[in-house]
TORDREN-960324 format. One line per field, with one value per residue (C-alpha): x, y, z negated. Coordinates in pm, 1 decimal. Layout:
c1 [X;...]
c2 [Y;...]
c3 [Z;...]
REM end
This chain:
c1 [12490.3;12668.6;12634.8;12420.4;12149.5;12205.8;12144.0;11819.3;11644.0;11677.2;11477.3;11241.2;11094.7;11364.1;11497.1;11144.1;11097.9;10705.0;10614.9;10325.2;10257.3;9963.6;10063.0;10407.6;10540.9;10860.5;11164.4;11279.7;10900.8;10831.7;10495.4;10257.7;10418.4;10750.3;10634.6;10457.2;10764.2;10954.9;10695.0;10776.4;11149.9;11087.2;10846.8;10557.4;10334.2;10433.1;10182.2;10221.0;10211.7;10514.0;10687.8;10690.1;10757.2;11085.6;11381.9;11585.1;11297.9;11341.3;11734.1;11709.5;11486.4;11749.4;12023.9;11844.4;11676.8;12021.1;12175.1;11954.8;11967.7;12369.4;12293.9;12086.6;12325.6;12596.2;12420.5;12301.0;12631.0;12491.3;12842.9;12977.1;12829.6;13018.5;13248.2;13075.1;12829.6;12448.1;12175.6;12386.7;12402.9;12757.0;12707.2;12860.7;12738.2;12520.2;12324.0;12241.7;12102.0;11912.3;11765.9;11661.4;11503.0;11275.2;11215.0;11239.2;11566.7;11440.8;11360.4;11699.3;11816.2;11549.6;11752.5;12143.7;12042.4;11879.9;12180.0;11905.3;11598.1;11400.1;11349.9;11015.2;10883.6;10740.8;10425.9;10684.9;10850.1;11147.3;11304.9;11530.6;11835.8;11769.1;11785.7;12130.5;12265.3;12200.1;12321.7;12625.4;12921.1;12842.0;12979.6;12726.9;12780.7;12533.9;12864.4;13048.8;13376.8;13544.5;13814.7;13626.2;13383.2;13708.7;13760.3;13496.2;13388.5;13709.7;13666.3;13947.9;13752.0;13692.6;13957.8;13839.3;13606.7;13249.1;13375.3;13636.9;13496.5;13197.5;13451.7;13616.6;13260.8;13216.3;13598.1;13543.2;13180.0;13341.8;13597.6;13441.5;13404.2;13083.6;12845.9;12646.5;12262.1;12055.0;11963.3;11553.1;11672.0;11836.7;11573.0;11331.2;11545.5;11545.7;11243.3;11141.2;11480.4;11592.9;11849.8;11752.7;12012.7;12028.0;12140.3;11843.3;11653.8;11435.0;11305.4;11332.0;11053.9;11012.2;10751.5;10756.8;10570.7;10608.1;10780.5;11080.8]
c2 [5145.3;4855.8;4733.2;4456.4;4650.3;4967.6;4798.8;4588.3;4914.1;5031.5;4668.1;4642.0;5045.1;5212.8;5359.4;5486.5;5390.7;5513.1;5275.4;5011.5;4747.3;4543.0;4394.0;4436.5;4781.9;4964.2;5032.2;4645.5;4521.8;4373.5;4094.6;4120.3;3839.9;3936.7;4342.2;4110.1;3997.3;4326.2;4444.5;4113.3;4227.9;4574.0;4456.6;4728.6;4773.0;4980.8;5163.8;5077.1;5431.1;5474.5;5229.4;5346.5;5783.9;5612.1;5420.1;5389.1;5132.6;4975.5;4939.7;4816.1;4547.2;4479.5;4418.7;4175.2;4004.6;3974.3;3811.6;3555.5;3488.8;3453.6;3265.2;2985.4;2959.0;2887.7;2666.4;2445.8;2380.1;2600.6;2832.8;2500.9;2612.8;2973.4;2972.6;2737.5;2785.8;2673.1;2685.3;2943.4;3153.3;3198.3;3173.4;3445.5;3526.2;3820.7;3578.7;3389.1;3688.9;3825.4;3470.0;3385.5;3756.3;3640.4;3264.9;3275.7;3104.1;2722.8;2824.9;2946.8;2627.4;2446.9;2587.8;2477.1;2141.8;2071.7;2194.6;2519.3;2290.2;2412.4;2761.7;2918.5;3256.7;3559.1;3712.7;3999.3;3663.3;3688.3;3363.8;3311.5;3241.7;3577.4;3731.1;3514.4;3633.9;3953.1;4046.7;3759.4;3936.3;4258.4;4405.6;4297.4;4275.5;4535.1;4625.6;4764.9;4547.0;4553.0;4327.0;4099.6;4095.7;4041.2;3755.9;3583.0;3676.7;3575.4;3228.2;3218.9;3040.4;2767.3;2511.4;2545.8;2279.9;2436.4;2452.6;2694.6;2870.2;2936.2;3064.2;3298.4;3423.6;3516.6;3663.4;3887.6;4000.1;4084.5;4287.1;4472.7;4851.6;4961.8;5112.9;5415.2;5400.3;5626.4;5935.9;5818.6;5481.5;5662.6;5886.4;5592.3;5399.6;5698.4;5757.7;5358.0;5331.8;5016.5;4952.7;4741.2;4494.7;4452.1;4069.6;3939.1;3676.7;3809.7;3511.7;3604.6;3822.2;3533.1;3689.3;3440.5;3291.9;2928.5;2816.9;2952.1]
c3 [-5595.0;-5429.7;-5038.6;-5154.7;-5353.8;-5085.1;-4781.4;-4920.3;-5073.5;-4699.3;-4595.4;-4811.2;-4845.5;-4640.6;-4960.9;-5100.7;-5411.6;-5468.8;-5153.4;-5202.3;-4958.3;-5055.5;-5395.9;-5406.7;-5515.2;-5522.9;-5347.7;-5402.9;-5372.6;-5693.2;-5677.4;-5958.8;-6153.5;-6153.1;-6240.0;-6564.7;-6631.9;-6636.2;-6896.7;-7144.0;-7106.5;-7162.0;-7481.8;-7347.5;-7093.1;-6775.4;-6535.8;-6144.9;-6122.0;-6420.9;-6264.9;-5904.5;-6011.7;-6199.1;-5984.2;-6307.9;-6444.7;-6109.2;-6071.6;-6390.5;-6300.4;-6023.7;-6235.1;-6385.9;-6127.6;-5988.6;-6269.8;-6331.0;-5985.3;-6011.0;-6341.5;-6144.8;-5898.0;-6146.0;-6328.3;-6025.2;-5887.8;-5568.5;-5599.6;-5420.5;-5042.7;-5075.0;-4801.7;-4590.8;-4314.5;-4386.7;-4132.6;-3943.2;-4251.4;-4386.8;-4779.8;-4972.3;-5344.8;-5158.3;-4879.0;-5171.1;-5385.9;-5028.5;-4986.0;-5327.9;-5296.2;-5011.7;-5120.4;-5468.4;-5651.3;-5568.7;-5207.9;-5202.0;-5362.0;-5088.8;-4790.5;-4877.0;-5009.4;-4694.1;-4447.5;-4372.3;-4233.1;-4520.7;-4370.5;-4429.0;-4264.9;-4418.4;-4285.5;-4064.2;-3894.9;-4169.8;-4271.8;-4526.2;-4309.2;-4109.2;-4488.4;-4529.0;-4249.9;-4292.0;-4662.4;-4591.4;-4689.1;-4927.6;-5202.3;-5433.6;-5865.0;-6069.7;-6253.9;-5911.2;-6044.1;-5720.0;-5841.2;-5951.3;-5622.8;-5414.2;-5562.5;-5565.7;-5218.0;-5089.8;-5243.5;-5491.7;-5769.4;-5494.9;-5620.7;-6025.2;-6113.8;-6220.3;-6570.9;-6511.3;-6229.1;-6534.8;-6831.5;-6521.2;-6448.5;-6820.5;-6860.7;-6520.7;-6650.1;-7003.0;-6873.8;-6579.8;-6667.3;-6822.6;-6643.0;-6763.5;-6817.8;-6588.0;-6774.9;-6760.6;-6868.1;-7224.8;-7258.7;-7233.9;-7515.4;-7722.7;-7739.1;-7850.4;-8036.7;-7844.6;-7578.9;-7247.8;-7190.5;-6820.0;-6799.6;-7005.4;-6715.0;-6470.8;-6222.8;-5839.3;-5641.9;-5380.7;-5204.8;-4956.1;-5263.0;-5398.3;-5738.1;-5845.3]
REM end
């Protein structure tokens, strides 16, 4: 498990995975529309209580959210404020997966294009740039590639135009070394005879609610 997904499993549910608070669910706190979603990716329908007895389903819905995440901030041009300093939040490729978490991917997208004034609160008192600031930094691709995380974090694709910085992207996810499935996860394919692929989109959780 990386820094990134380690340390916001201990946020959201302090690393409990059956934990249900109101209608989000989970040891990442899934809402009820993104938990629909996960069942249109999976192609079947998946019991709150299925869902919550199995944190394979739910990293898996993790790797996923987080790619699409990293997907929408490559394909906005957003990669462009990683290195510099937003509403006191120092953007790293993590800050940006911890606030479009909270807000949702255009709430995330809300807060950099308006130099952090656009910072809304969730019902604990939790804005987005306290989520920034506090995931700024980690270790963060499903894959673990910690080349490839070094790099980016460090801000060596900064002087490629988006172009390049995109065909790197793809060349450093084709290369980094497979991970294995979670035992649950291959028993699950087995028995449908399918294989999830983990970078299919999955829109944010955003529970601080709003489009995404």
């Amino acid at each position: 498990m990386t820094e990134f997904r380690s340390k916001l499993l201990g946020s959201e549910s302090s690393g409990d995975y059956g934990v249900v608070q109101g209608k989000y669910v989970g040891g990442y706190q899934f809402g009820p529309a993104r938990f629909s979603e996960f069942e249109d990716f999976l192609g079947r329908d998946v019991s709150r209580d299925e869902f919550l007895r199995s944190p394979a389903l739910q990293e898996q819905a993790m790797d996923w959210h987080e790619r699409d995440i990293l997907d929408y901030v490559e394909e906005f041009g957003l990669d462009d404020y990683v290195g510099k300093t937003v509403g006191g939040v120092e953007v790293t490729p993590s800050s940006l997966l911890a606030m479009a978490h909270l807000g949702g991917r255009k709430g995330m997208r809300r807060f950099l294009e308006s130099g952090g004034e656009d910072n809304p609160v969730d019902k604990f008192g939790t804005s987005l740039s306290d989520y920034g600031s506090r995931f700024s930094g980690l270790e963060y691709l499903p894959y673990g590639d910690e080349e490839t995380v070094d790099l980016v974090n460090a801000g060596i694709m900064s002087g490629l135009d988006r172009k390049k910085r995109g065909a790197m992207s793809q060349a450093m996810r084709l290369f980094a070394p497979a991970r294995e499935a979670p035992p649950e996860l291959l028993d699950i394919q087995l028995r449908r005879g399918t294989s999830v692929d983990p970078l299919r989109n999955f829109q944010g959780v955003g529970s601080l609610g709003g489009d995404l």
